[in-house]
N, C-alpha and C positions, 0 to 999 in steps of 0.2 A: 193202700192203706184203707183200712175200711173203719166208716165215720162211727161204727158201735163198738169200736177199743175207746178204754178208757183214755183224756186225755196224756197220762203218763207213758202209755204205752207208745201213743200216736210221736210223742216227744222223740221218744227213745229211736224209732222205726224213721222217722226223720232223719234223723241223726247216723243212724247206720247208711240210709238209702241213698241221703245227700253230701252231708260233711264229711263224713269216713272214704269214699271214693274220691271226693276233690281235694282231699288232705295227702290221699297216695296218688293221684293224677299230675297234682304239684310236685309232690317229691321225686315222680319220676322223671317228671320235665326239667329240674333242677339238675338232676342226676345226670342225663344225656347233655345238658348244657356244659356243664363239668368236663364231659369227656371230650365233646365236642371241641372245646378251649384245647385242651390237651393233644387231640390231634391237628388241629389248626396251627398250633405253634402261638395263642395269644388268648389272654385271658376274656375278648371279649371276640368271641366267635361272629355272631351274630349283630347285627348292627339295623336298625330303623332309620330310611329314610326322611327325613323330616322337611315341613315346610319351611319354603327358604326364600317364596317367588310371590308373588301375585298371580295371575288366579292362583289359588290354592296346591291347583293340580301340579302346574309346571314347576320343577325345580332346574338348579342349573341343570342338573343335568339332565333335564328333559330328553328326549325322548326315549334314553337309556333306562332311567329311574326316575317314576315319580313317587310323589309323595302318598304315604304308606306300603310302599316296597322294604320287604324285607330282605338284606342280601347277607351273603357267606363271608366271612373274611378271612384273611389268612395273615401269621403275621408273619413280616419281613427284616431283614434288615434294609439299610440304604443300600448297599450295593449291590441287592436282586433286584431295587427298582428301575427299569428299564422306560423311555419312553414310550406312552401307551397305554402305561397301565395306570388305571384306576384308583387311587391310592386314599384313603383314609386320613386325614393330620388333624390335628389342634390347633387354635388360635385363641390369641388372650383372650379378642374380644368375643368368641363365642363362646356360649354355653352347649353346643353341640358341636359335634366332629364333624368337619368338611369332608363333602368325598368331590374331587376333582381327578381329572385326567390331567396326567404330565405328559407336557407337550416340550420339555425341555428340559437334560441336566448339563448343572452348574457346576466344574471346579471350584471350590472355593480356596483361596490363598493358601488354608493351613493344609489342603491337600481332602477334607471332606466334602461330598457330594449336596449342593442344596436341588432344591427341582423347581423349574416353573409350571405352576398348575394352571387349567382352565375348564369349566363349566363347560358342557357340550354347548348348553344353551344359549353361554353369556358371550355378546358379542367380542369381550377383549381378554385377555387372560389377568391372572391376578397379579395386583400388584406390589405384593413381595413375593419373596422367594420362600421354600417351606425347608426348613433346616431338617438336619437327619434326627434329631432330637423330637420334632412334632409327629414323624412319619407313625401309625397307629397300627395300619395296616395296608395292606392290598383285597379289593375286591374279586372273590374268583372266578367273577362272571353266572355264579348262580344264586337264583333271585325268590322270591316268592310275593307274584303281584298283589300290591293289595291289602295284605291282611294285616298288614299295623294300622290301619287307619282309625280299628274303635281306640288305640294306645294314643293317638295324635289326639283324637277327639274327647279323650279322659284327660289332655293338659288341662284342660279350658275349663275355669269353675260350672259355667253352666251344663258340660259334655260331662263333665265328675258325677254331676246331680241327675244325669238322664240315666248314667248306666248304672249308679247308686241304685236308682227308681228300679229300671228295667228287674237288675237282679233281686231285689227285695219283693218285687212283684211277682216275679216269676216263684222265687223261694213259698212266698204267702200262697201264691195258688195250691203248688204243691200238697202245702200240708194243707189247709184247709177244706180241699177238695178232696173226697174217697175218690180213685180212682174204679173205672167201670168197673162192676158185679162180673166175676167171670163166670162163664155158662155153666150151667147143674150138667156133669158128666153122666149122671143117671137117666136124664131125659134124652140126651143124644142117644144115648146108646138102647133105651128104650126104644125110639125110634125107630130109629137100623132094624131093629130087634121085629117091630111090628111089620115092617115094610117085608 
């Protein structure tokens, strides 16, 4: 962007440079998300690990998952879930999805399957049972370390306002700043030319 365009122009060139790529950058990450769900077998493929422990880092399921692991999901019914596996459920009193490892299934009277889950981390396992109804998914053991963390750190009103900052800072450099003059091709090749 060079700072002797009018500023309408500078607007404009903005706007193609930065908006218009992160509006189809979004749309395409929506797009594979879509499809992803659809081969997974559940609508929410992808899932963030979230804090759940003190220190921050450790969650139950430490040293499998910690907090800002992004992992695969797959969805199941109850009766692929097998001791072992990693499983996904709800509970009333969270506002996020538990991920536990089932360390135990249950008959239950009417002939359905419930499971005893437990945190690798947590010394005892949990204390109810997770009925076939809560089951969300299965983890399928692939992960990506890490990179939810700036999404944990955007809960927090003050982590909202840092990356609020960040991006708006980053955005105002952009435009405000002409990017380096690039080299007169008549002088290089001048150059050459004399040498």
């Amino acid at each position: 962007m060079s700072s002797s365009l009018p500023m309408s122009k500078r607007v404009l060139l903005f706007l193609a440079e930065t908006v218009f790529p992160t509006i189809v950058l979004l749309a395409g990450l929506v797009a594979f998300y879509l499809v992803l769900g659809a081969i997974m077998g559940t609508a929410t493929p992808v899932r963030l690990v979230q804090i759940d422990m003190q220190p921050w880092y450790v969650t139950s399921m430490f040293p499998a998952l910690v907090a800002g692991d992004v992992i695969l999901v797959e969805g199941i019914t109850p009766e692929e879930v097998n001791v072992g596996d990693v499983i996904i459920f709800s509970r009333s009193y969270s506002p996020n999805p538990i991920i536990h490892r089932v360390i135990q299934i249950v008959e239950m009277a009417d002939g359905q399957r419930a499971f005893r889950t437990k945190g690798d981390y947590n010394p005892i396992p949990d204390t109810s049972l997770v009925g076939p109804e809560d089951v969300l998914g299965r983890w399928t053991g692939i992960k990506v370390q890490l990179i939810g963390l700036p999404i944990i750190v955007a809960q927090d009103t003050v982590g909202r306002l840092v990356i609020i900052g960040l991006i708006l800072a980053l955005s105002l450099h952009s435009f405000l700043n002409p990017e380096a003059k690039e080299p007169d091709v008549s002088e290089s090749q001048t150059n050459q030319v004399s040498e």
